[in-house]
SEPA-920904 format. One record per residue (C-alpha): x, y, z; residue in one letter. Coordinates in steps of 0.05 Angstrom, whole numbers, padded with zeros to 5 digits, always signed. Layout:
N
XYZa...
***
This chain:
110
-00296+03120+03858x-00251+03172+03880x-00180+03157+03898x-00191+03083+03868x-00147+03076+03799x-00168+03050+03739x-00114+02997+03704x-00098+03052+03649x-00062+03101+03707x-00029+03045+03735x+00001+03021+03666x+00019+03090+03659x+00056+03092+03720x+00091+03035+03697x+00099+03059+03630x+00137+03122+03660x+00185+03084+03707x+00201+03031+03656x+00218+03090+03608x+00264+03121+03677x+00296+03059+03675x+00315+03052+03610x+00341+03124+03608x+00383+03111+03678x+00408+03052+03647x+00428+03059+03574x+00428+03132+03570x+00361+03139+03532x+00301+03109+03526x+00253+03060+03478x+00224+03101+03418x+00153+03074+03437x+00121+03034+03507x+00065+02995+03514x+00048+02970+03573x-00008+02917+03597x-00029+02884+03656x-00063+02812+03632x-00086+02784+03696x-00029+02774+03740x+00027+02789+03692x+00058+02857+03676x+00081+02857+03595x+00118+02909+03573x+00126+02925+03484x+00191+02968+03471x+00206+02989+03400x+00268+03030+03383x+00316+03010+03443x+00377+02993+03411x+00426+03054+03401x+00455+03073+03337x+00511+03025+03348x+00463+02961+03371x+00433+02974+03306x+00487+02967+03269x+00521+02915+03306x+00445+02872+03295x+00448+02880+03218x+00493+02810+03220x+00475+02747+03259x+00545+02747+03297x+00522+02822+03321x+00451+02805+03335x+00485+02752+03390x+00528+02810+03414x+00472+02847+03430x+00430+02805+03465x+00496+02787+03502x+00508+02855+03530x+00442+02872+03536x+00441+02802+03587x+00507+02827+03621x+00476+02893+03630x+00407+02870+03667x+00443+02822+03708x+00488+02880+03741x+00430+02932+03744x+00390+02870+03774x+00453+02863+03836x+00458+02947+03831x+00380+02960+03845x+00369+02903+03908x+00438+02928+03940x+00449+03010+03910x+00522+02977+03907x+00564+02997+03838x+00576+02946+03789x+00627+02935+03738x+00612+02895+03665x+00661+02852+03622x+00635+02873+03547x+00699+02833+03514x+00684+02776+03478x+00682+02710+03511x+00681+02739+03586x+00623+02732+03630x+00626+02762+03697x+00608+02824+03727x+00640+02854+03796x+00615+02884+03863x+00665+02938+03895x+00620+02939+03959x+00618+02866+03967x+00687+02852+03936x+00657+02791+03894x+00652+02767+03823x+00584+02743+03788x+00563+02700+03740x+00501+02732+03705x
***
């Protein structure tokens, strides 16, 4: 049926903008994406997203934490950056959890 799309373009298009994000966000993007809609959930399969550094850092248990740590941090402020377009700043040193809101002049807790 013309103008009707099939589930393939539409994980496609979500293939692409998950890949945007990714870029926008950590200055480049997964190696590989897979995307699938199941019913209604959207599941997205990166491989290759950590950078060089990630990698390394991920090689020990103490760096795998790290990771997943900043990688936390980082979604919660991009998650407060995309509803309100405001800019963000991150704590990455160890121990500190916040992240702070120049437009609305307030710290969160991610």
């Amino acid at each position: 049926m013309p103008g009707v799309k099939r589930r393939g373009e539409y994980e496609d298009e979500l293939t692409k903008a998950i890949i945007k994000f990714e870029v926008e966000q950590l200055g480049r993007g997964p190696e590989e994406v897979r995307t699938f809609i199941l019913g209604d959930m959207i599941l997205f399969r990166l491989k290759g997203v950590l950078t060089p550094a990630e990698s390394t850092l991920a090689q020990a248990r103490e760096g795998q934490e790290l990771v997943k740590e900043m990688r936390r941090q980082l979604n919660e402020a991009s998650r407060h950056h995309h509803e309100t377009q405001h800019p963000m700043i991150v704590s990455y040193e160890v121990g500190e959890d916040w992240l702070w809101c120049y437009i609305d002049d307030v710290s969160l807790t991610p």
